[in-house]
MDTraj code that builds the backbone (N, CA, C; nanometers):
import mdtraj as md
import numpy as np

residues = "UNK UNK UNK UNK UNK UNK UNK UNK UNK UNK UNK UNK UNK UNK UNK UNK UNK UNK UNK UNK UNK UNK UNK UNK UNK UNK UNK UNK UNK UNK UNK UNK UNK UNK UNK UNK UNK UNK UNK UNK UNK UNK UNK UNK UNK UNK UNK UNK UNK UNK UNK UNK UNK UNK UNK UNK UNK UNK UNK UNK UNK UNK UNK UNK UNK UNK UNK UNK UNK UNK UNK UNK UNK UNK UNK UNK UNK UNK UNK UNK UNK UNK UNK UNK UNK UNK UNK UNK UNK UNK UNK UNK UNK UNK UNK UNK UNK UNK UNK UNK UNK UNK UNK UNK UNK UNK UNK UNK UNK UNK UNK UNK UNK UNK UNK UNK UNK UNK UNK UNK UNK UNK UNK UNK UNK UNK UNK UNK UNK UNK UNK UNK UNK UNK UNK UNK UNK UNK UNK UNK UNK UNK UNK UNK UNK UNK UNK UNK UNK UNK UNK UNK UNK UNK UNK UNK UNK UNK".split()
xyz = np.array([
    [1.2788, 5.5588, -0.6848],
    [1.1380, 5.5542, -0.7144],
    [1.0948, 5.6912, -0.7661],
    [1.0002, 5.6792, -0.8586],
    [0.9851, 5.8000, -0.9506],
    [0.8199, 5.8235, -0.8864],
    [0.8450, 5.9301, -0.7905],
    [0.6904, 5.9420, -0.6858],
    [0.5443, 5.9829, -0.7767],
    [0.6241, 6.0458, -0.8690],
    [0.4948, 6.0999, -0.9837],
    [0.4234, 5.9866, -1.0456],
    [0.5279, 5.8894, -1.0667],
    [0.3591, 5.7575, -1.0761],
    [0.3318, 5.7007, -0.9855],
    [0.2593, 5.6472, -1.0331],
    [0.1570, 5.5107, -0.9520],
    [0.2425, 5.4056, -0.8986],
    [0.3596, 5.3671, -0.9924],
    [0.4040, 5.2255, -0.9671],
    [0.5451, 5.2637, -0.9516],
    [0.6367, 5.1845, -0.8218],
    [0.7897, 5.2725, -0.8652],
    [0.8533, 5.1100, -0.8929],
    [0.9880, 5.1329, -0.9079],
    [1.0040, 5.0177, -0.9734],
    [1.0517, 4.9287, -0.8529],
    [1.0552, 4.9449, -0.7427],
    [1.1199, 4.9061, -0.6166],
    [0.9462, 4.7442, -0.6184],
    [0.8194, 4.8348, -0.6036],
    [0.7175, 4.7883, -0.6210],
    [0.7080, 4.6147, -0.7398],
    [0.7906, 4.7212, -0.8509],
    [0.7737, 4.5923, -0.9847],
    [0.8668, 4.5117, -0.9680],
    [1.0074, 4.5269, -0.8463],
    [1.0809, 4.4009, -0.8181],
    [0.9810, 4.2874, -0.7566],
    [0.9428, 4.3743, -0.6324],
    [0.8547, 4.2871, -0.5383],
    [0.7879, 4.1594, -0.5937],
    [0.6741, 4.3033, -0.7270],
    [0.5830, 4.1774, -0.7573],
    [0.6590, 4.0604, -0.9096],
    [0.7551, 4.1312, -0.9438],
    [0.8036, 4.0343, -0.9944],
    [0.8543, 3.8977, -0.9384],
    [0.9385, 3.9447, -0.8357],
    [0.9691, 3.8300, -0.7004],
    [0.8972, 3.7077, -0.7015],
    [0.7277, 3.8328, -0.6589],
    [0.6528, 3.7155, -0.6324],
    [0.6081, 3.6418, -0.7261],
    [0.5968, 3.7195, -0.8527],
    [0.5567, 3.6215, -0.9625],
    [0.6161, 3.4817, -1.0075],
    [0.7460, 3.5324, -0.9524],
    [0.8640, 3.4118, -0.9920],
    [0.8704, 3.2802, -0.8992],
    [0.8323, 3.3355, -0.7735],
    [0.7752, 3.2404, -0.6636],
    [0.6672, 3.1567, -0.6898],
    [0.5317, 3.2649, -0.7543],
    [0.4048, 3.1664, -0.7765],
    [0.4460, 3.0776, -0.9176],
    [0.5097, 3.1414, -1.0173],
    [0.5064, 3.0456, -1.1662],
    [0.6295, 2.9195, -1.0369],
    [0.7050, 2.9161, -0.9783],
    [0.8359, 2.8241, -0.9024],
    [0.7216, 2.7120, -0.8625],
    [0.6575, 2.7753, -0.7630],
    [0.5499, 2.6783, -0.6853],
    [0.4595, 2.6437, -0.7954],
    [0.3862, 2.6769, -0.8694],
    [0.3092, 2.5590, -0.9896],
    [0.4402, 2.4866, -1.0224],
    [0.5281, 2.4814, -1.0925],
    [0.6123, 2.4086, -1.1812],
    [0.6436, 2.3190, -1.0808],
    [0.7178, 2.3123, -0.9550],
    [0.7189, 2.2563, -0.8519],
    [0.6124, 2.1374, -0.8295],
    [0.4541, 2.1758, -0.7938],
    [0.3666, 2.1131, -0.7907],
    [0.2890, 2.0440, -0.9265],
    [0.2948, 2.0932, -1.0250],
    [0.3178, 2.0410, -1.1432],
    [0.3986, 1.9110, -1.1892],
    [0.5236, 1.9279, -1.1639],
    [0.6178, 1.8421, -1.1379],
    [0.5763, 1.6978, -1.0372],
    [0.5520, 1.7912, -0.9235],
    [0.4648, 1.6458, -0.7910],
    [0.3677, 1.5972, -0.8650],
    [0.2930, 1.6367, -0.8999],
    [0.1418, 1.6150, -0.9570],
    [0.1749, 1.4979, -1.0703],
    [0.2705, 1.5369, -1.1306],
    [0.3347, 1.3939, -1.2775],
    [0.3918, 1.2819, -1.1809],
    [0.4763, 1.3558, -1.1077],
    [0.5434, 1.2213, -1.0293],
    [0.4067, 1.1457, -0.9573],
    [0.3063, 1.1880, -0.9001],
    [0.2297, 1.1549, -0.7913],
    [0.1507, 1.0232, -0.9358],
    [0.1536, 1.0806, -1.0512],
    [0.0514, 0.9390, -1.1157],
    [0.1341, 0.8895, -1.2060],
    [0.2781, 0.8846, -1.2121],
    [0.3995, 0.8233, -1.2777],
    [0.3470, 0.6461, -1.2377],
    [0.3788, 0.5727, -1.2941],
    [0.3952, 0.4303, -1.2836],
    [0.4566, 0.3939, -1.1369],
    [0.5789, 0.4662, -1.1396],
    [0.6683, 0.3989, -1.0543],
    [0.6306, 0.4447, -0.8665],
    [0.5145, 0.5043, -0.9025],
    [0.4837, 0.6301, -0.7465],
    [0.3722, 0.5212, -0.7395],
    [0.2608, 0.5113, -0.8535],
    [0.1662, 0.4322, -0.8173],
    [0.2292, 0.2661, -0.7461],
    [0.3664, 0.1828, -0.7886],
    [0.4151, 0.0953, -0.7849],
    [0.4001, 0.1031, -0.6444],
    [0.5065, 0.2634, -0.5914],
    [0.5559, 0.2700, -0.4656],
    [0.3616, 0.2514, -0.3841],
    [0.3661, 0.2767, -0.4175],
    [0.2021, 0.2804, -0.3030],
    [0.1684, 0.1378, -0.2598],
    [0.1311, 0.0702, -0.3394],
    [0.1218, -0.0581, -0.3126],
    [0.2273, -0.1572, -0.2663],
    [0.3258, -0.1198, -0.3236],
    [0.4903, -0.2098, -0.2622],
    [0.5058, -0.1559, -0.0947],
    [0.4407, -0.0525, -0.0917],
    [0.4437, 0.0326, 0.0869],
    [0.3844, -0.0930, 0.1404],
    [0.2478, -0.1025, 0.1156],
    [0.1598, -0.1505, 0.1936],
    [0.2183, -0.2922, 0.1877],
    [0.2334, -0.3744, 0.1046],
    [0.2507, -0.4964, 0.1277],
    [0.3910, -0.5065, 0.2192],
    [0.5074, -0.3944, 0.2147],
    [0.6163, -0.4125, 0.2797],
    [0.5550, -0.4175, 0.4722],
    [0.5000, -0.3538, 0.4392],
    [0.4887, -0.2743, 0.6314],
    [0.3902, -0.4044, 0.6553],
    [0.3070, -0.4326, 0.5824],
    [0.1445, -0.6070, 0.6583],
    [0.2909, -0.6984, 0.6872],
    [0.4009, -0.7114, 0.5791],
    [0.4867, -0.8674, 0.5638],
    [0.5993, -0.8178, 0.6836],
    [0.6110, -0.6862, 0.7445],
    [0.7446, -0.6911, 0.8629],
    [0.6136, -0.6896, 0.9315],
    [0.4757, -0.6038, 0.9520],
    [0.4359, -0.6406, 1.1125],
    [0.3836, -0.7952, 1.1544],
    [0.3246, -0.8417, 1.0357],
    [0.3185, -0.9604, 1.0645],
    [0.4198, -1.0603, 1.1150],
    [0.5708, -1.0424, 1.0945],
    [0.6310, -1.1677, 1.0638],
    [0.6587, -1.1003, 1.2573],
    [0.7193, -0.9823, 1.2591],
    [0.7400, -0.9304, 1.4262],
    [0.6459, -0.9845, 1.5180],
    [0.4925, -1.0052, 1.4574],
    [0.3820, -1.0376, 1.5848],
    [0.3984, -1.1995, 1.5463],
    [0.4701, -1.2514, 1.4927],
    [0.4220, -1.4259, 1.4372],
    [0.5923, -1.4760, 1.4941],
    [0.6848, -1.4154, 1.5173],
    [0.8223, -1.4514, 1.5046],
    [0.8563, -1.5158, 1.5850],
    [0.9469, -1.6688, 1.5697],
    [0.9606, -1.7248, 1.6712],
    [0.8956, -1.8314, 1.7613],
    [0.7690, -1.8564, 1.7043],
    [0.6534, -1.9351, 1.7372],
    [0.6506, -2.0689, 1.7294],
    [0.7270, -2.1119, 1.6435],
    [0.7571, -2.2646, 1.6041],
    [0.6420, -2.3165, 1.5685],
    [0.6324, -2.4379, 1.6845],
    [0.5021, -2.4911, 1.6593],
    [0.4001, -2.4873, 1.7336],
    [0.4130, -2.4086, 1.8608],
    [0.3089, -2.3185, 1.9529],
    [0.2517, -2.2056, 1.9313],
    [0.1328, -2.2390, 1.8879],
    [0.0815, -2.0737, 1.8136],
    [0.0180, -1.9835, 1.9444],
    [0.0739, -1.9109, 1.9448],
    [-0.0223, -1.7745, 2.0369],
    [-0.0942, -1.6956, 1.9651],
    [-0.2489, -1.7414, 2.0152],
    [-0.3391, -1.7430, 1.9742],
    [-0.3242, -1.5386, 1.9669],
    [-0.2864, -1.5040, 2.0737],
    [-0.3833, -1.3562, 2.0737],
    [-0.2881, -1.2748, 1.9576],
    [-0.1454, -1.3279, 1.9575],
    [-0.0643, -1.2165, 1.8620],
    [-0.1279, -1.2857, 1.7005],
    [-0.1630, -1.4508, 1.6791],
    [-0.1950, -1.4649, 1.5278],
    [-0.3155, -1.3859, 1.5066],
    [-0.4401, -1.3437, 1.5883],
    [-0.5252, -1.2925, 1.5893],
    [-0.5161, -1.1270, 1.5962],
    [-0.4128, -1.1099, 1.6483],
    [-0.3131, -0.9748, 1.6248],
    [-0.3262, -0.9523, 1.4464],
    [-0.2047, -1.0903, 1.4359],
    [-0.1712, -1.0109, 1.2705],
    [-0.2907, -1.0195, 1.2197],
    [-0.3457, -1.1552, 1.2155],
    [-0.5014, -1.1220, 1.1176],
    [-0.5860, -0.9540, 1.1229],
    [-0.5594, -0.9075, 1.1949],
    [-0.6253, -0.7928, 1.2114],
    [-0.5351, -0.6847, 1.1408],
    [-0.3896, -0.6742, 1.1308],
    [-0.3144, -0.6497, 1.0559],
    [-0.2976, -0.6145, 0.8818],
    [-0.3734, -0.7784, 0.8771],
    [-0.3474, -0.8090, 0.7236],
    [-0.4794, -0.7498, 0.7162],
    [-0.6364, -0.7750, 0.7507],
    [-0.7432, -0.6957, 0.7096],
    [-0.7109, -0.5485, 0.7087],
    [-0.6433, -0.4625, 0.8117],
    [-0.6178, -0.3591, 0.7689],
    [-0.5405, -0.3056, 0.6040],
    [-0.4538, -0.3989, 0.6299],
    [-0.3752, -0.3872, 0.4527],
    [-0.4418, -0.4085, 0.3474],
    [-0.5954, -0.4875, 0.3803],
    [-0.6588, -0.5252, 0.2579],
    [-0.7498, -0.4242, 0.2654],
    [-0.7630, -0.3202, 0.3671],
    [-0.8756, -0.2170, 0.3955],
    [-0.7579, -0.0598, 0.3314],
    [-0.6527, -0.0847, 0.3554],
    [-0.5686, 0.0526, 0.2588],
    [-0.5437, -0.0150, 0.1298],
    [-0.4988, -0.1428, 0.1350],
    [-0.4562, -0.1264, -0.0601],
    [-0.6285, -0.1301, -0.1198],
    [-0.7808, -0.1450, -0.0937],
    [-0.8951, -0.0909, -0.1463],
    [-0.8525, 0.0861, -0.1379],
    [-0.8156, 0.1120, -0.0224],
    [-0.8449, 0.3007, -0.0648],
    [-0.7166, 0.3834, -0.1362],
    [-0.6785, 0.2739, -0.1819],
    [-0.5282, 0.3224, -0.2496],
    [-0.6078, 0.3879, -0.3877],
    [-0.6052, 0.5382, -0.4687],
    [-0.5790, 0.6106, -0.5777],
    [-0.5092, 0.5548, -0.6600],
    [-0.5013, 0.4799, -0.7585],
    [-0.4832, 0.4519, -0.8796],
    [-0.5065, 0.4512, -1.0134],
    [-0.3970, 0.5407, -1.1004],
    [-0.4951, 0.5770, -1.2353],
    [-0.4431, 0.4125, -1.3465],
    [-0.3594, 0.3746, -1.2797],
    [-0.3142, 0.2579, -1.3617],
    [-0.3886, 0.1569, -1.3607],
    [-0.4671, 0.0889, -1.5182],
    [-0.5818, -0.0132, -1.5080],
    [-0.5126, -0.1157, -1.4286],
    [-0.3514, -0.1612, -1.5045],
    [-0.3057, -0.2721, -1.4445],
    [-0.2929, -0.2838, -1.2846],
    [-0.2380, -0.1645, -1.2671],
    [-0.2107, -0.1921, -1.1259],
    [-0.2940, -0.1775, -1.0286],
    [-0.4397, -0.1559, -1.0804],
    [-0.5909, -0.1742, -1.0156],
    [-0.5841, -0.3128, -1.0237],
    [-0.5524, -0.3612, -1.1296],
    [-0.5742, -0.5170, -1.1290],
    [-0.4923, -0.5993, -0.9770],
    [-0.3493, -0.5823, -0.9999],
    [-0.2549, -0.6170, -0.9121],
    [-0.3263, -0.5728, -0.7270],
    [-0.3530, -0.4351, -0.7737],
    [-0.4297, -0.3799, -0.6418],
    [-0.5515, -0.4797, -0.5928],
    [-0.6213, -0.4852, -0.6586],
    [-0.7145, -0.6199, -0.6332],
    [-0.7208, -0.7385, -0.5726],
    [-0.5921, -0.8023, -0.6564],
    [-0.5501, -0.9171, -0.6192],
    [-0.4866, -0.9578, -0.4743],
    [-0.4136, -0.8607, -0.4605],
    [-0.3601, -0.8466, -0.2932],
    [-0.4849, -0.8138, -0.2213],
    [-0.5590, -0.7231, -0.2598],
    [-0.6727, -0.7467, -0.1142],
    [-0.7138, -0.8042, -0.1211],
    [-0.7175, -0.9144, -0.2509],
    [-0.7876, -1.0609, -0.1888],
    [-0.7000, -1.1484, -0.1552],
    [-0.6016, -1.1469, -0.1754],
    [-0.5051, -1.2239, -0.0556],
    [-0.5120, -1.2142, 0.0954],
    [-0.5264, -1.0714, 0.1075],
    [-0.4625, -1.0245, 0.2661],
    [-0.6050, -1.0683, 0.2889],
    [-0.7666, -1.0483, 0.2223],
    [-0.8756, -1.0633, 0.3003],
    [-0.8942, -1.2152, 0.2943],
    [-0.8310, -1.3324, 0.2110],
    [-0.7901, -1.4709, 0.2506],
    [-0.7089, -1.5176, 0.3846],
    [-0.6167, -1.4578, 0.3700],
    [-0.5104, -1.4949, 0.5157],
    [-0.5758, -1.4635, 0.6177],
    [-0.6305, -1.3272, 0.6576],
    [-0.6968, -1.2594, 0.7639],
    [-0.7826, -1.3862, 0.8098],
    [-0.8510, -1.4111, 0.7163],
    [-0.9613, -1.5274, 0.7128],
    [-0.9459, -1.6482, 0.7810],
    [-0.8093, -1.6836, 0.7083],
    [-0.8066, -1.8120, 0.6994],
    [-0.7118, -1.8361, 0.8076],
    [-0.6555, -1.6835, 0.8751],
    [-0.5873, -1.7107, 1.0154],
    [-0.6689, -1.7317, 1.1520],
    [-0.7643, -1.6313, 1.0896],
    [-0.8769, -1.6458, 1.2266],
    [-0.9655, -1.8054, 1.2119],
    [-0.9947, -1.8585, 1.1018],
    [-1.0309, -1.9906, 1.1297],
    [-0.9264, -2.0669, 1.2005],
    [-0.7909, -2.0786, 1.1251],
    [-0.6972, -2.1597, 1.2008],
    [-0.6700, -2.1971, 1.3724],
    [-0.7063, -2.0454, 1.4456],
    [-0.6883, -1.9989, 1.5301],
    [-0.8750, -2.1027, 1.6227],
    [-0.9724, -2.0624, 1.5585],
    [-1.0863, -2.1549, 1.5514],
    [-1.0813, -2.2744, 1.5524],
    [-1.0007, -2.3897, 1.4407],
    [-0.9942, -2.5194, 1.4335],
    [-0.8733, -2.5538, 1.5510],
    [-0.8170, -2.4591, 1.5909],
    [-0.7235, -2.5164, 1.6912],
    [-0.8348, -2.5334, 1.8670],
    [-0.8802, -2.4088, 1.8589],
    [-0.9461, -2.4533, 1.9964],
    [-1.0746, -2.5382, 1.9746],
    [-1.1182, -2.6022, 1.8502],
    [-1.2333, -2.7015, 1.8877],
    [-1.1719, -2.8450, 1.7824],
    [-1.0434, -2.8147, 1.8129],
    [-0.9710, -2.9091, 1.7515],
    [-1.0456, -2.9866, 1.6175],
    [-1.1314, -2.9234, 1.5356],
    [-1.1627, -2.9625, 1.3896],
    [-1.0577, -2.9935, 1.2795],
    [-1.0309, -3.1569, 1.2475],
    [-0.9780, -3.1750, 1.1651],
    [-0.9906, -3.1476, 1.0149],
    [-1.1324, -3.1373, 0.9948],
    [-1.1701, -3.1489, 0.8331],
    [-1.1677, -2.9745, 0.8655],
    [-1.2002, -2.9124, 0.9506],
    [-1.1863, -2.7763, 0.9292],
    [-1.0047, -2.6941, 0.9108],
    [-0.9536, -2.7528, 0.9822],
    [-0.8146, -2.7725, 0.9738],
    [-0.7628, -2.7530, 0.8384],
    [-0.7911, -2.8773, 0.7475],
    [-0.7784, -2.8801, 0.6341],
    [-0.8114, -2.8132, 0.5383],
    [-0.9419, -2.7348, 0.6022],
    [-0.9989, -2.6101, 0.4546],
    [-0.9375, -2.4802, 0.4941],
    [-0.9002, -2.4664, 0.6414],
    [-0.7960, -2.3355, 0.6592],
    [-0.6624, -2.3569, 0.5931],
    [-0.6384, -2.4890, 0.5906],
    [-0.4787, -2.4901, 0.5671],
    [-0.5064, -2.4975, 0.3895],
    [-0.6021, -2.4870, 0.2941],
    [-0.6294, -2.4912, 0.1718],
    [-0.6360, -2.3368, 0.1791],
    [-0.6928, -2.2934, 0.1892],
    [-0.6958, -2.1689, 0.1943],
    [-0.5633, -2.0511, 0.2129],
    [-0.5096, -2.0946, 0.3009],
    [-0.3610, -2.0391, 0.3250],
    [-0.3011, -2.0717, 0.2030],
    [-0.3031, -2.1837, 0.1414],
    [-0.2033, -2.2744, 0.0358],
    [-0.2660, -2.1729, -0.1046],
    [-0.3759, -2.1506, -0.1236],
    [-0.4711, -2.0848, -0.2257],
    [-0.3716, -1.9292, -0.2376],
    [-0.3975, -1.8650, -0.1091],
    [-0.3535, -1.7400, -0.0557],
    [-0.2520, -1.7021, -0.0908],
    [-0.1270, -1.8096, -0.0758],
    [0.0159, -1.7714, -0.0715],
    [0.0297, -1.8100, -0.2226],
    [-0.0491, -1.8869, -0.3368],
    [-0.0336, -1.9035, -0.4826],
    [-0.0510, -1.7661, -0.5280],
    [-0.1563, -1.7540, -0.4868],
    [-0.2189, -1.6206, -0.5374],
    [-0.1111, -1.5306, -0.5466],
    [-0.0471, -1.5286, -0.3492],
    [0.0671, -1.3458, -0.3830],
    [0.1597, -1.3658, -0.4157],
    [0.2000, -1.4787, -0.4436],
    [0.3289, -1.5511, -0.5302],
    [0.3069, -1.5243, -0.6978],
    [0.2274, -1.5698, -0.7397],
    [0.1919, -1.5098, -0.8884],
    [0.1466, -1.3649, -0.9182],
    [0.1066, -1.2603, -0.8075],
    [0.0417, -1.1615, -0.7981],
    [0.1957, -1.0896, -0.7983],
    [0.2540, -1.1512, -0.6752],
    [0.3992, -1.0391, -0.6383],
    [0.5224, -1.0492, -0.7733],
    [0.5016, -1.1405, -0.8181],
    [0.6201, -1.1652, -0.9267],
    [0.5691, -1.0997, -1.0800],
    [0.4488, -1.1420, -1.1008],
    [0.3637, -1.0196, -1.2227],
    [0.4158, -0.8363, -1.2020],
    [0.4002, -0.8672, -1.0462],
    [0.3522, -0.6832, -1.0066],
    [0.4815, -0.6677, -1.0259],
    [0.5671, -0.7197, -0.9467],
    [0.7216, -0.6562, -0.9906],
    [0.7924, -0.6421, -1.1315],
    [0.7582, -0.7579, -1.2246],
    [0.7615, -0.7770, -1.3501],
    [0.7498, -0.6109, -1.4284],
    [0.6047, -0.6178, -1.3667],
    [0.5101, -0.5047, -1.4112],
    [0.6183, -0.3744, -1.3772],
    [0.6276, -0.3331, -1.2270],
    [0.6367, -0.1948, -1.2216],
    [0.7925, -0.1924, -1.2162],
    [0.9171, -0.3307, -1.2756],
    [1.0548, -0.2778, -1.3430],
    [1.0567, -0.2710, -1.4696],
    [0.9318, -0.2737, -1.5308],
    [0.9607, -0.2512, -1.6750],
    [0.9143, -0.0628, -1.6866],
    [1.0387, -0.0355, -1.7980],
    [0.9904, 0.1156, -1.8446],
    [0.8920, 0.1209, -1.9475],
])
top = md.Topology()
chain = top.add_chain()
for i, resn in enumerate(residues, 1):
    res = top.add_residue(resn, chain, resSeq=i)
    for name in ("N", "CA", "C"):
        top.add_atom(name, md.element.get_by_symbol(name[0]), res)
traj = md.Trajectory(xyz[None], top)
């Protein structure tokens, strides 16, 4: 170090160091920031949510046959409204997959629905009500059947 200046060069490693650190960390986060609104990240967001509603549901429903327990179907219904309450606060810059996003929370806020009626027409034993829950379910599962096979369509194409 040359004491007669201001700056020695021990100093201009340092802040070079650090410079190389701060330009590392933008490019780094830069990098996240593309991946974070890439197609295939927005895909992953929504493919999350519908994965984790379709295992907790099937774990609280499993096994049931043809004896429904009332408190675990009333379980998942509460389940699936949650999934239709995160895929609404899901960030999406993709028009389409706002669309797709849509469509599933009106599925999950159908089933939710149309589980807690079911759960209803069973204890006041309503037949004609019976029938508009079990339309509804039938509506529900068209819907994420044409919704899930579009969306996948959608987010394996490059």
């Amino acid at each position: 170090c040359d004491w007669s200046s201001d700056v020695c060069s021990s100093d201009l490693l340092e802040y070079n160091a650090m410079n190389n650190k701060i330009i590392l960390t933008f490019i780094g986060l830069t990098f996240l920031a593309s991946c974070a609104d890439s197609k295939q990240f927005q895909c992953q967001k929504i493919y999350r949510i519908a994965n984790e509603v379709a295992q907790e549901t099937k774990s609280l429903t499993k096994g049931q046959g043809t004896e429904i327990d009332q408190k675990s179907w009333l379980l998942a219904a509460d389940k699936i409204e949650q999934a239709a309450e995160n895929m609404k606060k899901l960030a999406l810059k993709d028009p389409e997959l706002e669309k797709y996003k849509t469509a599933f929370t009106q599925v999950y806020e159908d089933y939710a629905t149309a589980t807690r009626e079911i759960i209803q027409v069973i204890e006041t034993r309503d037949k004609n009500g019976a029938k508009l829950a079990q339309e509804k379910v039938r509506k529900a599962g068209q819907l994420e059947k044409e919704t899930g096979e579009a969306f996948n369509t959608y987010c394996q194409a490059q």
